[in-house]
C-alpha positions in Angstrom: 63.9 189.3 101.9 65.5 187.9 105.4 64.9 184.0 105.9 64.6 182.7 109.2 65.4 178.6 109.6 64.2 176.4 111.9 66.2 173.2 112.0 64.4 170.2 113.4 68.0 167.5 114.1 68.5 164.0 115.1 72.0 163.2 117.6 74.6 163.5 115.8 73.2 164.6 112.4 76.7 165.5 110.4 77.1 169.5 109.4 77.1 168.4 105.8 73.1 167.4 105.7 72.1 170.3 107.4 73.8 172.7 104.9 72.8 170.4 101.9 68.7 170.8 103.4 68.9 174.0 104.1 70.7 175.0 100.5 68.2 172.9 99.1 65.3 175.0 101.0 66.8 178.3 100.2 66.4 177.1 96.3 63.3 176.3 96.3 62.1 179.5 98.2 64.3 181.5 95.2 66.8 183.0 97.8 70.7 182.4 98.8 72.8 181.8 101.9 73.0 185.7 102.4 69.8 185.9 102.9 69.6 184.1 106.1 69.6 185.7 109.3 69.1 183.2 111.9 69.1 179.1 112.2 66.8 178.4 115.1 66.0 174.7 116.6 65.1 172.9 119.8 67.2 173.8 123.3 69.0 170.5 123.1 70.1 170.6 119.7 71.5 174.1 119.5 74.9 172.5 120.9 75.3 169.4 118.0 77.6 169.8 116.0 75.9 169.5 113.0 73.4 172.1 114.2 76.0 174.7 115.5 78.6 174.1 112.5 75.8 174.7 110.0 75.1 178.3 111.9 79.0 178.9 111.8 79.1 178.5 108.1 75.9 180.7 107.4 77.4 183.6 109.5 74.2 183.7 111.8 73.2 182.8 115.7 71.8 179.2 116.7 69.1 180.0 118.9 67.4 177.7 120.8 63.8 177.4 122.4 62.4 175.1 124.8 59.9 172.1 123.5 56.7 173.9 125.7 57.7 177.1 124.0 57.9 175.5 120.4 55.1 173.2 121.1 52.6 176.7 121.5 53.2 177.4 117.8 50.3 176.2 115.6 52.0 174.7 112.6 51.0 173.7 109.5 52.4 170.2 109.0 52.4 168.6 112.5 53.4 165.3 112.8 53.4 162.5 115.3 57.1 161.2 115.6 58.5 164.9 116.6 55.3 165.1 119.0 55.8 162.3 120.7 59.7 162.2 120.8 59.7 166.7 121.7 56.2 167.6 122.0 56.6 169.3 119.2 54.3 168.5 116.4 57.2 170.0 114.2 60.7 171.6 115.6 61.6 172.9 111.9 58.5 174.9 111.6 57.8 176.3 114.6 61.6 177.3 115.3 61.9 179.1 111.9 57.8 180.9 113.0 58.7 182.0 115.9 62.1 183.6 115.2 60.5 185.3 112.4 57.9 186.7 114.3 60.4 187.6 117.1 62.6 189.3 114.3 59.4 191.1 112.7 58.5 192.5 116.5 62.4 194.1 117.1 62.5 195.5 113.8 59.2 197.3 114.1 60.1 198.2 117.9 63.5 199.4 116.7 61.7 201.5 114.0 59.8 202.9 117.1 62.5 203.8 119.0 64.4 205.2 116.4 61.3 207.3 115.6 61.7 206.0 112.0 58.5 207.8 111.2 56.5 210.7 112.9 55.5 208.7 115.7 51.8 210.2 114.8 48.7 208.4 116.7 46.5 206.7 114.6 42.4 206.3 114.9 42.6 203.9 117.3 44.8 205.9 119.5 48.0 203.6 118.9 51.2 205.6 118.1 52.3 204.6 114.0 55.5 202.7 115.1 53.3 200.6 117.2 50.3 200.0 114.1 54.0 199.1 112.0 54.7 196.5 115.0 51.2 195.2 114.5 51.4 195.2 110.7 54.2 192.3 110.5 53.8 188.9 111.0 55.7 185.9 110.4 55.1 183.6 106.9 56.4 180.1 106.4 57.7 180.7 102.8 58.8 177.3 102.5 57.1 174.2 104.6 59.5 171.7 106.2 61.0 169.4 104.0 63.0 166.5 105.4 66.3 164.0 104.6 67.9 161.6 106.3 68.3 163.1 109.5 67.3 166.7 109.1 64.1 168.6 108.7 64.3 172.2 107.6 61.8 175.1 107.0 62.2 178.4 106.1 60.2 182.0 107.4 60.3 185.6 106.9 58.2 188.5 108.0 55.7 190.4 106.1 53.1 193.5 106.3 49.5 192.6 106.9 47.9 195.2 108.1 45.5 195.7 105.2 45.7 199.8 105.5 49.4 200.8 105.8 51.7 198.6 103.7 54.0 200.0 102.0 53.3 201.1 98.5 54.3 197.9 95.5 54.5 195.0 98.7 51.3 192.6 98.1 49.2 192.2 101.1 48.9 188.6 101.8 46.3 187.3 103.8 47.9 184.0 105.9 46.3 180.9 107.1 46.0 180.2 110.4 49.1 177.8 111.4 51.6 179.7 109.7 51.2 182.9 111.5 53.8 183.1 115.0 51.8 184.0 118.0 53.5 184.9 121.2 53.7 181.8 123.3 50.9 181.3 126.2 48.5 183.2 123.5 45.1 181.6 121.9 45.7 180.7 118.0 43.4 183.0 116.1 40.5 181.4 113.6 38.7 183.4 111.3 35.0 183.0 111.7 33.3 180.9 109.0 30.3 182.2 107.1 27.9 179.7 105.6 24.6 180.2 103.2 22.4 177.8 101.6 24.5 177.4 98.2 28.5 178.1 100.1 30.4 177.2 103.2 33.0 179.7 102.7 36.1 179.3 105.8 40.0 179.5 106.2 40.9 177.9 109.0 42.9 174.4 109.4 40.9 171.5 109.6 40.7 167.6 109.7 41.4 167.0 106.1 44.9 166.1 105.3 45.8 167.9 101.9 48.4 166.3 101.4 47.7 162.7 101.3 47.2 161.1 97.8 46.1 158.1 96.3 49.8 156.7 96.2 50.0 156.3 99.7 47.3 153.6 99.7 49.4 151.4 97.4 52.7 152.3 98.8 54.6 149.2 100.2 51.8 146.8 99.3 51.1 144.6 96.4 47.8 145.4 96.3 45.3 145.9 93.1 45.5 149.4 93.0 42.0 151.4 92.6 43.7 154.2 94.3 45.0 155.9 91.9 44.2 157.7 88.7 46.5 156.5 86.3 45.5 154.3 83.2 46.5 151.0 83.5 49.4 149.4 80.8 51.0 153.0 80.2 53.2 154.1 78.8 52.5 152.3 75.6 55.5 150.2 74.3 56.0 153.6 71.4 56.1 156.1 74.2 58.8 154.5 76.4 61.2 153.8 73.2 60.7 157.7 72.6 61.8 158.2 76.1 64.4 155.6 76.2 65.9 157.0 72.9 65.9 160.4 74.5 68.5 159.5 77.0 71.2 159.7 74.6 71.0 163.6 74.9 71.2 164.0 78.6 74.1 165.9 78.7 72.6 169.0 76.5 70.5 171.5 78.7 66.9 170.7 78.3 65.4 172.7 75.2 61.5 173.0 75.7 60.7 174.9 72.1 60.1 171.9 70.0 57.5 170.6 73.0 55.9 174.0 73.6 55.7 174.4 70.6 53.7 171.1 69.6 51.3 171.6 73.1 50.7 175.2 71.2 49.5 173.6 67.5 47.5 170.8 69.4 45.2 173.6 71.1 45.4 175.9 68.0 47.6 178.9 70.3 50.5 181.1 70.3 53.1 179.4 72.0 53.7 182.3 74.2 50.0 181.0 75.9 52.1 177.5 76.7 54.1 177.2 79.8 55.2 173.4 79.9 55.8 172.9 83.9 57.2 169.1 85.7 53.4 168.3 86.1 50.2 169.8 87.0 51.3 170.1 90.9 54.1 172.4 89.8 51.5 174.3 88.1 50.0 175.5 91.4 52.9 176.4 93.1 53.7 178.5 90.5 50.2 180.6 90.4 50.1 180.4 94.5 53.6 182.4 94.4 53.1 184.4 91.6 49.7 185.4 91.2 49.1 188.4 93.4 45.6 186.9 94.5 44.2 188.9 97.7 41.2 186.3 98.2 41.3 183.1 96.2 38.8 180.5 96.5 38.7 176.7 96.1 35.6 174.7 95.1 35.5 171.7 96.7 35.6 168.4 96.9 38.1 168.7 94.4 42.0 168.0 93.9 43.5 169.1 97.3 47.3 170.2 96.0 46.1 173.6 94.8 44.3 174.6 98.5 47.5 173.2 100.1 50.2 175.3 97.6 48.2 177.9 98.3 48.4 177.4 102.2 52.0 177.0 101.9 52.7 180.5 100.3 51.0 182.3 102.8 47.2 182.6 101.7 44.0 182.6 103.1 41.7 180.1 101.4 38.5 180.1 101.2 36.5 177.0 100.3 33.3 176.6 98.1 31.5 173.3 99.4 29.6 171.9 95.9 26.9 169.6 98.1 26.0 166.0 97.6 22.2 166.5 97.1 22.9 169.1 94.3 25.3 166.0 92.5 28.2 167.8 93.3 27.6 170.1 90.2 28.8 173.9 90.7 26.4 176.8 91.0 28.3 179.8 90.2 26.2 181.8 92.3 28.0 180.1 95.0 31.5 181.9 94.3 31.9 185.0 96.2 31.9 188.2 93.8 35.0 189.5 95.6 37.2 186.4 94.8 39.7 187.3 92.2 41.5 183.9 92.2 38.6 181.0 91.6 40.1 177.4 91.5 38.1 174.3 89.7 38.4 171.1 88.5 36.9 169.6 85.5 36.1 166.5 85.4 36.8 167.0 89.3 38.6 164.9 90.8 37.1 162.8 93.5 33.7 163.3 91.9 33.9 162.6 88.4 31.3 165.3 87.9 32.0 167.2 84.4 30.6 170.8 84.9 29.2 172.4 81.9 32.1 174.8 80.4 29.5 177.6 79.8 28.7 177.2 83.8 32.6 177.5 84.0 33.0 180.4 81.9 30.6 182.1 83.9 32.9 182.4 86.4 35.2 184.5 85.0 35.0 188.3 85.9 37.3 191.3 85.0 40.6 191.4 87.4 39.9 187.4 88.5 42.0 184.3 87.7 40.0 181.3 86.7 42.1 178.3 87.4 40.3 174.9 85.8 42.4 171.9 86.4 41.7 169.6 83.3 43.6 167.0 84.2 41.6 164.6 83.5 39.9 166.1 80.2 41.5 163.7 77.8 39.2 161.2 79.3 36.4 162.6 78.3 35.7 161.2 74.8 35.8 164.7 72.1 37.3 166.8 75.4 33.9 168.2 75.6 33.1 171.1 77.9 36.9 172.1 78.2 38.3 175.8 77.9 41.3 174.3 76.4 42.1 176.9 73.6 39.6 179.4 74.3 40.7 182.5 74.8 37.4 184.7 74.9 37.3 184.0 78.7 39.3 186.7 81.0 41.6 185.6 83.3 41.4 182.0 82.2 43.9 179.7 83.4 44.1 176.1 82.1 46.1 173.5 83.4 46.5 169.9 82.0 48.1 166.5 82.9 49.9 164.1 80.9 50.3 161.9 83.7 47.0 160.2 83.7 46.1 158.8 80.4 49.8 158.0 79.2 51.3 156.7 82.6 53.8 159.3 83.2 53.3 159.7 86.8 57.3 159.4 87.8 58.2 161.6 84.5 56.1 164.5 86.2 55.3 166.7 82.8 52.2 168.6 82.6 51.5 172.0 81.2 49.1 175.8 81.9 47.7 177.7 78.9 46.8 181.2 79.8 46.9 184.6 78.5 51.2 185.6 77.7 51.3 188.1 80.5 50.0 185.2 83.3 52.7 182.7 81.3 55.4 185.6 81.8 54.9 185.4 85.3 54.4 181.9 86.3 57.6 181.1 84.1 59.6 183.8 86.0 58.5 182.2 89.3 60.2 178.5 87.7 63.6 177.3 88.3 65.8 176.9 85.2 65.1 174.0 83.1 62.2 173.0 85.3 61.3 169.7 82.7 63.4 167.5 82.1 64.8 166.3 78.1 62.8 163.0 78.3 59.6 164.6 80.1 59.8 167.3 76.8 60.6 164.5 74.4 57.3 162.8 76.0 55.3 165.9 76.0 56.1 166.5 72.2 55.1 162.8 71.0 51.7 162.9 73.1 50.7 165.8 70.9 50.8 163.9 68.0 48.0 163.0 65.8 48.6 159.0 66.4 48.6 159.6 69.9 46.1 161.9 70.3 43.5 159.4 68.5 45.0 156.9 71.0 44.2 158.6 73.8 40.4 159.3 72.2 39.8 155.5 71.8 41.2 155.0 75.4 38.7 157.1 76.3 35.8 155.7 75.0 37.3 152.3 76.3 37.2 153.6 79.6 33.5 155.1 79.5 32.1 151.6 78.9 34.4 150.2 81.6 33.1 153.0 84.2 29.6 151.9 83.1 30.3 148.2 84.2 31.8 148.9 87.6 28.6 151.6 87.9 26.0 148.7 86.7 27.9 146.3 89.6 27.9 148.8 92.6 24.2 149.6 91.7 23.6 146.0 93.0 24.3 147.0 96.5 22.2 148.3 98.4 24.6 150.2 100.7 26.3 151.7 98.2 25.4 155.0 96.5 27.3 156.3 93.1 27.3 159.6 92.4 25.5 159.6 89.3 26.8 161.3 85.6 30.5 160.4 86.3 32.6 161.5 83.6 36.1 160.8 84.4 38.3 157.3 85.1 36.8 157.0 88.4 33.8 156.8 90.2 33.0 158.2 93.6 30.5 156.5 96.2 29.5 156.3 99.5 28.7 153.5 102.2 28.3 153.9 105.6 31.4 152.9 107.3 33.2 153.1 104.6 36.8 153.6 106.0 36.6 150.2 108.0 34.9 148.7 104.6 38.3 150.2 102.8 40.3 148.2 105.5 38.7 145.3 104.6 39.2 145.5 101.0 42.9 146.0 101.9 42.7 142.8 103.4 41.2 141.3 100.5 43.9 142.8 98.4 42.4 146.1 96.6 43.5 149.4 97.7 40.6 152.2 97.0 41.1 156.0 97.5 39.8 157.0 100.9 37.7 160.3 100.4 37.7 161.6 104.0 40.6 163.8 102.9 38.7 166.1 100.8 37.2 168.9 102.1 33.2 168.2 101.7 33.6 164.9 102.4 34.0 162.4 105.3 34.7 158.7 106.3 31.7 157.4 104.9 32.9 158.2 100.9 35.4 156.0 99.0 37.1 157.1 95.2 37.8 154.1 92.9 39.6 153.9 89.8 38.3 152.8 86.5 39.8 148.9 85.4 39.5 146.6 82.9 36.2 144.0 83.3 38.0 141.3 84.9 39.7 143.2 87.7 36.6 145.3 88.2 34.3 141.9 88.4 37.1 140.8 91.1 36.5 143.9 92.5 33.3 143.7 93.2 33.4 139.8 94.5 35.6 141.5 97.3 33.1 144.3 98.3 30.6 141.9 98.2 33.0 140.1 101.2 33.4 143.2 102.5 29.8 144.0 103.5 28.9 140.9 104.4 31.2 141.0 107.5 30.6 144.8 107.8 26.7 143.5 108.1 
């Protein structure tokens, strides 16, 4: 596979950054320094001599483009400090787009002229060199990623013509914003289709996908009702296990013990156990490896698996679960054709917990069934998870241990599927991908003490979620959507964003919901808390409204 970069560069950015992002890009797309075959950036860049020293030692042209010609691009991750400094809403991904597709439109010409193949005209009177010059386009195989002074993103070129790729190379069907267009030409979006029960569309919108409850908190000492993580974890037995695996950090990581232990606790073969550094790496894993042609995404849901998804080059289409129905999923609503159906459960913003027969029903022969169960081991007896079943085709589960046990920064997680999906997502991982205390971690949370730890934490926090319910009913302006089922609660208030603002002000950060798709300003997700912080809590909304009144 050829990689294109595009190299986004402060002044005077030393050689030794560039190369260590770009190395560090090139790993995480799976591919090496030979590989590369051109480092493109903005005009008045090309010359630094970081920029120019970093093409030297890769053996490949710098090439630069002019802001207006960069700016044209449709990118995926625009943002405002390259905009407003370049016009560019980002110099990395643009300049690595449009070499690629400049690089996919030679080699397809050169094909032509070198009459490659027998120059025959096709239906539509075109000659085949020229369908073959149509039937490439560029893919951002890794999004930028940033240091210091550097921002760096990687692009090749594949076939997507849907009728003449070559025989054993996946089709892949790419967003809109991480296709090149020539400069000067009108960005392409795919027409939505809506019915009653769906609102099925691909193209980029307003919601940010990446933006997470963390960011409200960041900086600030705020009460945090942001994010999803139970409060006063880990427990004081979990970090000594940690602590006391440190003394082995300089043995390779051994996952067998951990897998092993995730295996017996769902009553599997461990070869249905992938342990992976969190559920998020869990979807970068089936987005690259699962040869999905149409996959689908019921939202409002957990965002990271639309945007992994996005970022290796799909076309996603959404399933909009609506507000009147309670946010609970008809599977009606899921296109027959989809053969990779994402869901979460209890979803995340809603709290909703679908039944798992309604789940189940889902599944289809040649389809993936993703559920994110992240949040299952909130739910007192786990009921209505797939966890363990393995009478459903194409089942994918994926669980957390973030949540309940506070492991957010130790990032350990895990997917149980059938062994020939775990064979694949496991080829797609790095070596060692979890760390020796995340496995340690892993191991001790599957034990009997701590699984009827997390079942009493559980129930604790269904009678907590019922007092911060019984207090929001009190307002008026507030609406709950009703059966929640996880550690947080999801409501609506008109106005809520500058109501949020206000809380901030009264020191409580809640999880704004505009950034799921399905939802808008006017929604708000909240964490569950202990009594006295939620009674706090609600003294402040209380403030709030008052001045929002």
């Amino acid at each position: 596979m050829c990689a294109h970069l595009g190299v986004g560069a402060r002044p005077g950015v030393p050689v030794d950054e560039v190369l260590a992002l770009v190395d560090a890009v090139l790993r995480e797309a799976g591919l090496t320094r030979a590989a590369v075959r051109s480092l493109a950036t903005l005009d008045a860049r090309a010359a630094e001599p970081g920029v120019a020293g970093a093409g030297a030692e890769l053996g490949v042209p710098v090439r630069g483009f002019p802001a207006g010609e960069l700016a044209a691009v449709p990118v995926p991750h625009p943002s405002a400090l390259p905009r407003e400094a370049t016009g560019t809403p980002s110099v990395a991904e643009a300049a690595a787009l449009l070499t690629a597709g400049a690089g996919a439109r030679a080699g397809a010409t050169g094909s032509a002229e070198s009459g490659g193949a027998d120059g025959s005209t096709v239906a539509d009177g075109s000659t085949g060199a020229a369908r073959r010059a149509d039937a490439v386009r560029a893919l951002l195989l890794v999004p930028k990623r940033k240091s210091r002074s550097v921002t760096c993103a990687i692009a090749t070129c594949v076939p997507v013509c849907p009728h003449e790729h070559a025989p054993g190379v996946r089709l892949l069907h790419l967003t809109h914003g991480y296709i090149a267009r020539e400069p000067g030409s009108p960005p392409t979006i795919p027409t939505p289709h809506t019915t009653a029960a769906m609102d099925m569309h691909t193209q980029s919108d307003a919601h940010d996908l990446r933006h997470h409850g963390d960011a409200e908190v960041r900086d600030e000492k705020l009460i945090d009702l942001a994010v999803n993580v139970r409060t006063n974890t880990p427990p004081d037995w979990l970090r000594k296990r940690i602590a006391d695996s440190l003394t082995g950090l300089a043995a390779y990581p051994d996952g067998r013990a951990a897998r092993a232990a995730v295996a017996v606790r769902h009553d599997l073969p461990p070869g249905r156990v992938l342990l992976t550094a969190g559920a998020a790496e869990a979807f970068v894993l089936l987005a690259r490896a699962l040869p999905a042609r149409r996959p689908v995404v019921v939202h409002p849901q957990f965002t990271e698996p639309e945007a992994a998804l996005r970022d290796a080059g799909h076309e996603v289409g959404r399933v909009l679960l609506r507000e009147e129905d309670g946010f609970r999923l008809d599977p009606a609503a899921v296109p027959e054709d989809a053969d990779l159906v994402v869901i979460g459960n209890p979803t995340n913003p809603t709290s909703v917990l679908h039944p798992a027969a309604s789940i189940a029903a889902l599944a289809r022969p040649g389809r993936t069934l993703v559920v994110d169960e992240a949040f299952m081991d909130a739910v007192p007896g786990e009921r209505e998870s797939l966890a363990g079943r393995t009478d459903v085709p194409g089942l994918v589960v994926l669980r957390s241990l973030t949540k309940t046990w506070g492991l957010a920064g130790l990032r350990i997680g895990y997917v149980l599927a059938e062994p020939e999906t775990i064979a694949l997502l496991e080829r797609a991982q790095p070596l060692w991908p979890v760390s020796t205390p995340a496995l340690v971690a892993a191991e001790a949370c599957m034990s009997r003490m701590a699984l009827a730890e997390a079942e009493h934490a559980a129930h604790r926090i269904g009678v907590e979620r019922a007092h911060l319910l019984a207090g929001l009913a009190e307002f008026d302006e507030v609406r709950t959507v009703a059966g929640a089922e996880g550690p947080f609660v999801l409501l609506r208030i008109d106005g809520a964003d500058a109501i949020r603002d206000r809380l901030r002000l009264l020191g409580f950060a809640a999880r704004r919901g505009d950034t799921f798709p399905g939802l808008d300003r006017n929604w708000l997700r909240l964490a569950v808390r202990d009594r006295a912080t939620t009674n706090r809590f609600l003294q402040a909304l209380d403030q709030a409204l008052l001045l929002n009144g």
